[in-house]
N, C-alpha and C positions, 0 to 999 in steps of 0.2 A: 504493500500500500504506500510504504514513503515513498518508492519511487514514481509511483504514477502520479502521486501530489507532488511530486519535486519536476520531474517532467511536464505535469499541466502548469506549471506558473513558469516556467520557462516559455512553453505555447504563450504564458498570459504577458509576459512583458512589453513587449509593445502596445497591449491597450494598459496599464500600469503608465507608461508615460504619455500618453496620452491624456488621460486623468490628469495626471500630476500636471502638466504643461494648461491644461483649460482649470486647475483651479492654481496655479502660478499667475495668469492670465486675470484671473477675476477673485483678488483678493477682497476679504471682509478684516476687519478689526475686532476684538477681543470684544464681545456686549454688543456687537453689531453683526450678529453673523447671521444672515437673513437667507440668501440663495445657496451658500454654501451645504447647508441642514437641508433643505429639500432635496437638493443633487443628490446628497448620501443615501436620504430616504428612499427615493426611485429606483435608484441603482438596486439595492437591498430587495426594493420589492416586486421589481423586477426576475430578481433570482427566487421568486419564492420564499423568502424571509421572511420572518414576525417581524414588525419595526414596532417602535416604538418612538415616537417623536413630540419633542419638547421638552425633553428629561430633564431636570433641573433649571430647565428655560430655554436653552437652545441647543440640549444635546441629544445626538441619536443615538438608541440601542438598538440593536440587529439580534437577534437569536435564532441559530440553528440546531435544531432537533436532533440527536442520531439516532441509526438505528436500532441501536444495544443501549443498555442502562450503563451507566457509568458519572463519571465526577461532571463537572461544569466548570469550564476554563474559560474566565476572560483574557480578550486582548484590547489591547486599549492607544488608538492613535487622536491627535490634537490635529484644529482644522484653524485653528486663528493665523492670522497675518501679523505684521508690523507698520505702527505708522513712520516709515522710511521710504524717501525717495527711490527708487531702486535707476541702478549705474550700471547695470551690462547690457551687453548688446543683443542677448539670446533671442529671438525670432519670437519668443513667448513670452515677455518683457510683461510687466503688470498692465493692463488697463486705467487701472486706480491710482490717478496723481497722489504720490503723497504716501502711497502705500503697496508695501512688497510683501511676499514669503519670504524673508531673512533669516529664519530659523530650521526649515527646512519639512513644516508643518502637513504641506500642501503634499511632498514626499510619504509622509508617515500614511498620510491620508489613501493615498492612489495605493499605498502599499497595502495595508487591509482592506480595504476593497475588492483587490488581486485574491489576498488571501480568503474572503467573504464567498467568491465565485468557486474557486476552487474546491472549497472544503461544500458549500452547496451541494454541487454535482457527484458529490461523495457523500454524502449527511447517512445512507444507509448503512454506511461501515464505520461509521462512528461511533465508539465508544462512553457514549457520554456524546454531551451539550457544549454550543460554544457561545459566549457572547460576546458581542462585537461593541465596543465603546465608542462611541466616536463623539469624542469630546470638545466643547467650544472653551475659549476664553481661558487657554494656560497661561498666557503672556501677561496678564494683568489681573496682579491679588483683588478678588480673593480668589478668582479662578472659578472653573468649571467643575472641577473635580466633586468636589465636597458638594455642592447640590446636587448632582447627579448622582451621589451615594446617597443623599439625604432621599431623593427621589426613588430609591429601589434599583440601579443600576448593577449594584453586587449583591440583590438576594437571589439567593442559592447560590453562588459562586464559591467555590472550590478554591481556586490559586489564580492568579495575575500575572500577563506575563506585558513586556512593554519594552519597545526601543528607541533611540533617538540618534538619528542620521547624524553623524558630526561629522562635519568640512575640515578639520582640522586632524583627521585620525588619516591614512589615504586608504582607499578603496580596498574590500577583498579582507579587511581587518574587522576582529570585532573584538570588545575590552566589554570587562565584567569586576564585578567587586562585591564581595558579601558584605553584609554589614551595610554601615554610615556608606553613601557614595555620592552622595550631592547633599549640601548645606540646608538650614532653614535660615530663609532669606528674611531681613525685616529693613523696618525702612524707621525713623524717625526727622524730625521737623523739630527744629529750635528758631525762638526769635529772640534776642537780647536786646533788650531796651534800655540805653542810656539817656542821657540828655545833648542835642546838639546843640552846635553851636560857630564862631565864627573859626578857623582854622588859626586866627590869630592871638586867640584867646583863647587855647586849650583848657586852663584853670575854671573857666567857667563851667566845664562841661565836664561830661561823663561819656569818655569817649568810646561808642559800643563798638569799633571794629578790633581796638587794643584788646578789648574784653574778651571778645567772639577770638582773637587771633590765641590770646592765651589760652582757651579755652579748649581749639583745635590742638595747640600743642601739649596740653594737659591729656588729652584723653589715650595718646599717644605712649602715655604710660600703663594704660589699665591690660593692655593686652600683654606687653613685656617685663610686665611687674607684679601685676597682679594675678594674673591667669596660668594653671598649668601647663608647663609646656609640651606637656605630653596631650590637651588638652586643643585642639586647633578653634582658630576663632578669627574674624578680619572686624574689625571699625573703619570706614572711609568716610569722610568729606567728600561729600561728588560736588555740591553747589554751596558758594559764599556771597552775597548780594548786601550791599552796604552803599548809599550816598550817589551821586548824582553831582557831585560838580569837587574839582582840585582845592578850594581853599574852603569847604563847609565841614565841619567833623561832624557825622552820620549819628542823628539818633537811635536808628535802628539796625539789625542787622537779621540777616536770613538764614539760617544754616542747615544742609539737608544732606541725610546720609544714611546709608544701609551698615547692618551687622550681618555678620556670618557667623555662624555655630551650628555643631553638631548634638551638643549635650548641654538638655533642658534646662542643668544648673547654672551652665556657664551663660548659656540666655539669661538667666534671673539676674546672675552675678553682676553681668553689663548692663541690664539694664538700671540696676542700683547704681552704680559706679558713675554713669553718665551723669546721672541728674544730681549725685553728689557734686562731679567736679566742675558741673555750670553751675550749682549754686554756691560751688567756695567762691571762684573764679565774681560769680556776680556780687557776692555780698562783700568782697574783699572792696570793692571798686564802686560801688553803690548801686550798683545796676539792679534790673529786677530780669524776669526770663519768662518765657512759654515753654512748653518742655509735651511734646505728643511721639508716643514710640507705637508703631503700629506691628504687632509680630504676624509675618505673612506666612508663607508656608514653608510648614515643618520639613525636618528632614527626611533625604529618602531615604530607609533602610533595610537593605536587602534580606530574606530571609536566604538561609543556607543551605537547604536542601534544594529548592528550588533555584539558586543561583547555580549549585554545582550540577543540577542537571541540564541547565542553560548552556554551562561552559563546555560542558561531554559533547551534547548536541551540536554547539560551534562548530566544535575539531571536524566533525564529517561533513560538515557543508563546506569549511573553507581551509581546513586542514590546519591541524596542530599548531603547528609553527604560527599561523596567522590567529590564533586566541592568547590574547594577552589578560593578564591581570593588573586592573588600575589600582590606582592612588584616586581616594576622594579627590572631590573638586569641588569648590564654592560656591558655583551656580546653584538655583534653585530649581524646582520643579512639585509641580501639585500631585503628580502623580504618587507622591507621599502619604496623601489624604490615602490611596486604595491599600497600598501595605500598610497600613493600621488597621484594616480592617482584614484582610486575606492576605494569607501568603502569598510570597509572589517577589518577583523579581526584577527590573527596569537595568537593560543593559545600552550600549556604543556600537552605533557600527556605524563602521568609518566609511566615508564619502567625499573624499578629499583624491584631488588629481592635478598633479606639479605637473605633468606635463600637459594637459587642459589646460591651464592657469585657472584651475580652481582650486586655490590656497586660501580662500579671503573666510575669518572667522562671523561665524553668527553673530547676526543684527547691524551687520555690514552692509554696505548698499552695494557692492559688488559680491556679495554673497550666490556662488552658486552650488550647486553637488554633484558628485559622478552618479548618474540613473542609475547607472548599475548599482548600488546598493541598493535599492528598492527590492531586487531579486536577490539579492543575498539577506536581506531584511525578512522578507517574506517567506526563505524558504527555510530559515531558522527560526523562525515565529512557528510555522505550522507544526515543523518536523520538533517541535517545542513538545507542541502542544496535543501533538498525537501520541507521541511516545510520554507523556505525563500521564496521559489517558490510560495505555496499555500497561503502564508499570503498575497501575492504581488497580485496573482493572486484575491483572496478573495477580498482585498482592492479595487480592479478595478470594481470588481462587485456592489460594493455597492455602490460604487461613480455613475457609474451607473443607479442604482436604484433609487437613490436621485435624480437626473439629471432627470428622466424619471418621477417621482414623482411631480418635478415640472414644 
């Protein structure tokens, strides 16, 4: 059976890009994904699929039935855009001023799809159920995720499996990690309020950009000082906005930044620390402060059994040598929200091609991926998710046997 599912998605590649190039073509934005959700739904129902549409507000679930009792495996791809310009030249170039596929969304999409079709035309040798996620609005917290759970999207679900094309890995590769593998991403908003005044007369005033600058360089301590270093963690400044003309000192100032962490305490820890070292910083100085930290999505963490049968699986679609084991990374992703609830796994497959010149990392405006990961996506997703079936299924047999034995 793998092979005739690994052979019929090789038949399916070419309408796989296709797909993927008509919704490259006609991007939606994260809370705006209106045509994108019907196209899924068609498609789906086209093959004979149960759909389900609206899930959490604008996500679609797909179910297929098999024809043996067995577990229920989701898979789960994202259909959002970015609002960025998009800079290449590709014949399939967005429509949408203002807005590209820079993450590689539109890929994950066309790829379960492929994989939707395939395992359809097969649903009587199924082992067990499969559902299709096809989720809106990863790009921008709170995300899609968590309503679409909240909606029923993982009841009866078994295990989770889920990939993410990365341009920066090169083609024909795929990387995995048990455990922590991507951060919970949060974001906070400070404003420090002094007193302005004339740039000539400093004494008169309460100058909030000296404030806000020591302030930056105080928290610059809490990850190297105070944090285990066994313990990973980022604090950044992304924006500092302050005044409007060379000889006015700024009564105000703006400061906005994300945290990185893997471990819940070390979230608590910063976020205690922060609003300590803006209110020494402001009471030393007279200032007063705004202080809002918003914690977005949690981290992803792999379960292990299910990682390690990901990584087995890899080795024979793209061979040994091309399965690597990662190192976490600090990006975020919603898909955190389903592994809290099901086991399940969220692995890389690489889509990056130097002699393409497609090098350019995500949320890039020259952002593009080698297609060919789509089929290597796909045919590791299935061959995932059949052989999770059969082990499961297998297992029950034996247990079974024993039972009957004694």
């Amino acid at each position: 059976m793998h092979t005739k599912l690994l052979d019929r998605l090789e038949d399916l590649y070419p309408e796989m890009v296709k797909l993927r190039r008509y919704l490259h073509e006609n991007p939606e934005l994260s809370f705006e994904e209106v045509k994108t959700p019907i196209m899924i739904a068609e498609y789906l129902e086209e093959l004979g699929i149960e759909v389900k549409r609206g899930v959490g507000g604008r996500g679609v679930v797909g179910m297929i039935r098999g024809g043996k009792p067995g577990k229920t495996i989701a898979i789960r791809a994202d259909f959002d855009a970015l609002p960025i310009a998009e800079e290449t030249d590709v014949p399939y170039k967005s429509k949408v001023p203002g807005v590209m596929h820079a993450c590689g969304h539109d890929a994950h999409t066309a790829t379960l799809l492929g994989i939707a079709k395939v395992l359809s035309e097969n649903r009587a040798e199924l082992s067990g159920n499969v559902v299709l996620i096809h989720q809106f609005a990863e790009e921008l917290s709170p995300g899609g995720a968590k309503p679409m759970i909240d909606d029923g999207c993982l009841d009866g679900v078994d295990a989770i499996f889920g990939t993410h094309i990365w341009s920066t890995m090169p083609v024909g590769e795929v990387s995995y990690c048990s455990g922590p593998v991507m951060a919970a991403s949060d974001a906070f908003d400070i404003e420090i309020i002094g007193k302005g005044g004339h740039g000539a007369a400093p004494h008169e005033t309460i100058d909030s950009i000296v404030v806000a600058s020591q302030f930056v360089t105080s928290i610059q301590q809490i990850v190297s000082r105070n944090m285990d270093p066994l313990k990973s963690a980022v604090i950044s400044v992304g924006s500092f906005h302050a005044g409007n003309a060379f000889n006015v000192i700024a009564d105000k100032v703006k400061l906005n930044g994300t945290v990185r962490t893997f471990d819940p305490a070390v979230q608590d820890e910063i976020i205690e620390k922060l609003e300590r070292h803006l209110k020494g910083v402001c009471e030393a100085s007279g200032a007063t402060y705004t202080f809002e930290y918003r914690k977005g999505y949690p981290a992803v963490v792999n379960h292990e059994a299910e990682t390690n049968h990901l990584a087995e699986v890899a080795k024979t679609i793209v061979g040994e040598e091309n399965v690597n084991k990662m190192d976490p990374m600090m990006g975020g992703e919603d898909f955190a929200y389903y592994l809290q609830e099901v086991p399940g796994t969220f692995f890389f497959t690489g889509a990056g091609n130097e002699a393409e010149g497609i090098v350019y990392p995500h949320h890039h405006p020259k952002f593009n991926l080698d297609e060919k990961s789509m089929l290597i996506a796909a045919k590791v997703l299935t061959k995932a998710v059949i052989a999770y079936m059969e082990d499961a299924t297998n297992g029950i047999e034996r247990e079974e046997q024993v039972e009957n034995k004694a």
